[in-house]
N, C-alpha and C positions, 0 to 999 in steps of 0.2 A: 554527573557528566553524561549526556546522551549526544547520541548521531541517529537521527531521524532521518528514514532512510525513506526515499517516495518508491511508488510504486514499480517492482521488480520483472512483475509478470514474466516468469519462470527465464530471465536473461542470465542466467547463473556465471558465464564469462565475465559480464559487465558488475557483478556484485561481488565475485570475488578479485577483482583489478579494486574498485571503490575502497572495498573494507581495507585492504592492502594497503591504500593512501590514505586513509583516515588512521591508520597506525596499527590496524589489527595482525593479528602475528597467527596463521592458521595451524594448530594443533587438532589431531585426530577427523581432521575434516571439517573441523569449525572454528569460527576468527575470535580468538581470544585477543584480549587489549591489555599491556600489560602498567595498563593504569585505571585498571577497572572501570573503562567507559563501558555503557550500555549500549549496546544496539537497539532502537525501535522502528518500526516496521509500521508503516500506512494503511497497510491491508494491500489485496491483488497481488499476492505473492505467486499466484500461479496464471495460469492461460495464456495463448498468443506465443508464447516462448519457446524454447525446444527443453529445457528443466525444470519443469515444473515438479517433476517427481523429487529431481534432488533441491529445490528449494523447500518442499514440505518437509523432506528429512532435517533439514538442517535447520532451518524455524522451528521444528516441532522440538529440537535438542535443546537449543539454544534458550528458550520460556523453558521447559522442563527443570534446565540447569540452573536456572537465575542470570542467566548470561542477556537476557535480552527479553524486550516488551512487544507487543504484537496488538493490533486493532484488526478485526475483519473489514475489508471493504466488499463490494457490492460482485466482483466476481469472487471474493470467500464465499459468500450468501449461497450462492448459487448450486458454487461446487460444494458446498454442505448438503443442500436440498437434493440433488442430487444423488450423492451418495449414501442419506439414509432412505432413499425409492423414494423420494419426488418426482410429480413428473414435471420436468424443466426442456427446457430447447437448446438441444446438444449444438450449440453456435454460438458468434460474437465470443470467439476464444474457447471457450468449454471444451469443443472436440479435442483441439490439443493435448491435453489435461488428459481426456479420458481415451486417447489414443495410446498417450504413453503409458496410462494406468490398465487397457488391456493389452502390452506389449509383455508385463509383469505377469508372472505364475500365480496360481489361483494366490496361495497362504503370500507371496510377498506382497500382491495386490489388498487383500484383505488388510494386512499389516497396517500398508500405507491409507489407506483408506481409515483404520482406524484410528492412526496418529491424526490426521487433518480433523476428523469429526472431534476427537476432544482437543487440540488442537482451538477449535473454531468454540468449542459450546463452555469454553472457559474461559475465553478472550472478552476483556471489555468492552463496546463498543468504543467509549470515550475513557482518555488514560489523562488523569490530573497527575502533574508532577511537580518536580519542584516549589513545595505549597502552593499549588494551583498557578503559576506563575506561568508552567507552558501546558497547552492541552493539545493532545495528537487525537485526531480520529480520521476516516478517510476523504471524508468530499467536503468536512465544514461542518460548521453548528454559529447559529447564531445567538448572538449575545444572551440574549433574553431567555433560552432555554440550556444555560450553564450551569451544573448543578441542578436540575432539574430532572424528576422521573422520566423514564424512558420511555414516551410515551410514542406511538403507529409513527404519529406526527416525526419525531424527532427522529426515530429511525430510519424512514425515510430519508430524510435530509441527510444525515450522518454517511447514507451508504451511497445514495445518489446525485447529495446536493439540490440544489435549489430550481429544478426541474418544473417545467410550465406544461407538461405532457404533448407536446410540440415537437416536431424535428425541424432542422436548420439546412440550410440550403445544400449543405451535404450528406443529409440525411441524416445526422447525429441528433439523440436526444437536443433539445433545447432548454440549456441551464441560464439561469438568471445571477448575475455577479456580485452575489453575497457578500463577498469582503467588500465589499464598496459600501456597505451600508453597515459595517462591525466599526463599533469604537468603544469595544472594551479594552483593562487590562492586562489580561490572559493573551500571549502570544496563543495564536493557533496554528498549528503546522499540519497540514492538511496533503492530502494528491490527487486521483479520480482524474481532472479535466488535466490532458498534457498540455503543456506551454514549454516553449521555444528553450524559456530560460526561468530559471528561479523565479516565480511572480511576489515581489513584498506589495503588500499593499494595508494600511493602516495597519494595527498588530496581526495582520495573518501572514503566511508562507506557506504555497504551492510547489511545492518541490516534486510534483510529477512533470519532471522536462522528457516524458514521453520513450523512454529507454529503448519499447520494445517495436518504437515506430523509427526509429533513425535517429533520434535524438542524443539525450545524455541520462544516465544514470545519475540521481542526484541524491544528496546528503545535509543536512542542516548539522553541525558540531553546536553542541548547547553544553554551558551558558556564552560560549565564546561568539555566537551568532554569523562563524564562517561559513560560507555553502561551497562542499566540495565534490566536483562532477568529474564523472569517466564519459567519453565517449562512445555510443553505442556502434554494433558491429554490422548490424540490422540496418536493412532500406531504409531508406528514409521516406516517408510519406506523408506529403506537405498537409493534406487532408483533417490528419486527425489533428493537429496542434490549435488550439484554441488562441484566440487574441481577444487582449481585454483593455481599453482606454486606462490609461496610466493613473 
């Protein structure tokens, strides 16, 4: 039994309300279920947010313990490269991150920094569960490379999605609407592109309804296939929410 949680980007209000109504019971600072559901997590658990520090402690506990499952998305990438002295573009979220991470004393900084690097360089990109029955990763995978080596190609897609190297009228990357053209068996439960509201579309599920733009915090309960959403606390910013033909 898993809750597929979309992308939190350090909203730590809006995740600990979620966990709460999904039935998690918080112990020593982390949301125990006391019917041993699993937490999984979409990737983007950090940037944009004002916790991102305390979202890496508690993801990092939570995979440590067995308590819960983790995929990096495409700002985990980032803030990995980052932190092992990449050079990367401290923006599009990052600063945040590494605001709050030089706000911390050297040895607590180090600390955290090195929970998120192993953290990130243990984490699968793509998690097959329930005998392959649900696949989580962050922006998508399409059919044909299921089960398949992890090839530049696919990693890409996995962390970005279906990207045309283009930006859209509001400046955003321009992604291409993958699940429109999936008609496998494997539900995919995906995040990366915010939308308004839970996106189903043939077996995928978007459950990035945008948290840390105004939106909602969202949740997929598996195998019961309910989607249960907190309301964010955060602007709301019509800009960032994508639309996609039904």
């Amino acid at each position: 039994m898993y809750d597929v949680i979309g992308d939190v980007h350090g909203c730590l209000r809006e995740f600990v309300q979620l966990t709460k109504k999904l039935g998690y019971l918080w112990q020593n600072n982390l949301p125990i279920h006391p019917d041993q559901r699993k937490l999984v997590f979409v990737g983007d658990i950090t940037d944009r947010g004002s916790s991102s520090v305390a979202m890496i402690r508690i993801v990092t506990r939570l995979v440590d313990q067995g308590l819960a499952l983790y995929v990096p998305g495409n700002h985990c990438n980032k803030l990995y490269r980052f932190l092992i002295g990449r050079h990367v573009q401290v923006a599009h979220g990052l600063e945040t991150t590494v605001q709050e991470l030089d706000q911390l004393d050297a040895q607590v900084r180090d600390q955290v920094s090195m929970q998120f690097i192993n953290l990130y360089t243990k984490a699968p990109l793509i998690l097959y569960l329930d005998q392959q029955r649900l696949v989580v990763c962050h922006a998508g995978i399409q059919e044909q490379d299921l089960n398949q080596p992890i090839s530049n190609r696919i990693k890409t897609f996995v962390l970005y999605g279906d990207i045309t190297g283009k930006k859209d009228v509001n400046g955003l990357p321009e992604r291409r609407d993958w699940a429109m053209h999936y008609h496998g068996d494997p539900l995919i439960v995906y995040g990366h592109t915010p939308v308004l509201k839970p996106r189903w579309k043939n077996r995928t599920l978007n459950v990035d309804t945008g948290c840390v733009f105004g939106g909602m915090l969202s949740a997929l309960r598996y195998p019961e296939m309910d989607v249960v959403s907190i309301a964010s606390s955060m602007p709301y910013s019509e800009n960032r929410f994508r639309s996609f033909p039904d």
